[in-house]
N, C-alpha and C positions, 0 to 999 in steps of 0.2 A: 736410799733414804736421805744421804746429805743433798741428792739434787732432786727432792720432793716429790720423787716419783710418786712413791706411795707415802702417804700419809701412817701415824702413829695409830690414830684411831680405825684403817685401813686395815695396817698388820695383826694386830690385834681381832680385829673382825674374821682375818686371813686365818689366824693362829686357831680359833675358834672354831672353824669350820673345818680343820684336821681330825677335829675329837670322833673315832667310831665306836662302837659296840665294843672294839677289841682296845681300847686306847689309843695312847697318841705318841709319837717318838716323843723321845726322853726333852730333845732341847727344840723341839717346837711349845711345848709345854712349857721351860724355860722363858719361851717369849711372851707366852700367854702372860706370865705371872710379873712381868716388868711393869716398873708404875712409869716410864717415859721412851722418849726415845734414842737418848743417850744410852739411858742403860741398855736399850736393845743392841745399840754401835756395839757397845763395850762387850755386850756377851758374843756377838758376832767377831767380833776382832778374836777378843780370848779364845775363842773356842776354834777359829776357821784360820787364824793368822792370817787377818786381810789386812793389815798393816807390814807384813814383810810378804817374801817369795814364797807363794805356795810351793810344796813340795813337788818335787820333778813328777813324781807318778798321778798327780792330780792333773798337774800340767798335760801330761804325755796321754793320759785319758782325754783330756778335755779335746785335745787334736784331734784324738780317733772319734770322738762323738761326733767333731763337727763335720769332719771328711762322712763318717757315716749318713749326717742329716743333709748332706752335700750341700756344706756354706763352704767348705775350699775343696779341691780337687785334689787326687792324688800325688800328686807332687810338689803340691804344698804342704798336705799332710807331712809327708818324708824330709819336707824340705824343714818343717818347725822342727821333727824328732831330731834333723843331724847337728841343723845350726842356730836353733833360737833357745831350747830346752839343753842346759848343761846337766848332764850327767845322767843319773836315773836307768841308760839304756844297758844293758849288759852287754860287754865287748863282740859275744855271737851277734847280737842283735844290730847292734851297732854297723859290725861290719853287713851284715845281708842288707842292711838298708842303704849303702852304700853301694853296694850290688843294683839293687831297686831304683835307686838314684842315680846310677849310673846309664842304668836304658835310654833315660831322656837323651834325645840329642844324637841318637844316632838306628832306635831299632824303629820300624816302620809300627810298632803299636807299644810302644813304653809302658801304658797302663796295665794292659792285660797282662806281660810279664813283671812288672814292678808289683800289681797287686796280687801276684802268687806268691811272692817274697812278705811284701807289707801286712795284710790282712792277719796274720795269726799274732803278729804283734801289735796290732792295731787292739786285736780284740782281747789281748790278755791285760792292755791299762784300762782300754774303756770301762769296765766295770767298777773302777776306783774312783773313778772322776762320776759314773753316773750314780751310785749310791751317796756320796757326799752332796751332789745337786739334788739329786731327789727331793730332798727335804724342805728346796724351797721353789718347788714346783706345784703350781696348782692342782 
């Protein structure tokens, strides 16, 4: 919104087109009801903390989405969980991805055994990271 992608009158149109039979999540509704576009920043900040570091699990989802929609490869997947994303992994986890991470560079198909290690922890963040996006998916 600060680099004009979508316009005020845009989101609000966007906002409006959520509404079904059954309702509308709680803070799409929220947007709906803003009289500008500051106030839309400021509930967006408030509510998602996009003025500091999202949370490690929102993060560590967001990897596993993209490695899923294949924008990176598996070993950049592993490579964001060990060294870009501080904390968040539990020490098991930590360590097998390290294991994972390890294939690279010396077994003749690193993927296929990396992602028998990676995948079940790929898939226990991703659903944190894609519920908190959903909602501002068309």
């Amino acid at each position: 919104m600060d680099r004009n992608e979508i316009s005020y009158k845009e989101l609000i149109a966007w906002s409006y087109d959520q509404y079904t039979d059954e309702g509308i999540d709680p803070f799409i509704e929220k947007i709906s009801l803003t009289s500008d576009l500051q106030e839309v920043i400021e509930l967006i900040a408030n509510e998602y903390e996009v003025y500091s570091e999202p949370e490690a699990k929102f993060l560590l989802g967001e990897a596993a989405d993209k490695y899923f929609c294949n924008k990176i490869n598996l070993q950049q997947a592993i490579n964001k969980y060990l060294f870009d994303i501080d904390d968040g992994l539990l020490k098991t986890e930590k360590s097998d991805l390290y294991l994972a991470e390890d294939y690279y560079g010396w077994h003749d198909t690193p993927d296929i055994e990396a992602e028998k290690i990676a995948l079940p922890i790929f898939k226990k963040y991703r659903p944190f990271y894609a519920s908190k996006a959903s909602k501002f998916k068309a």
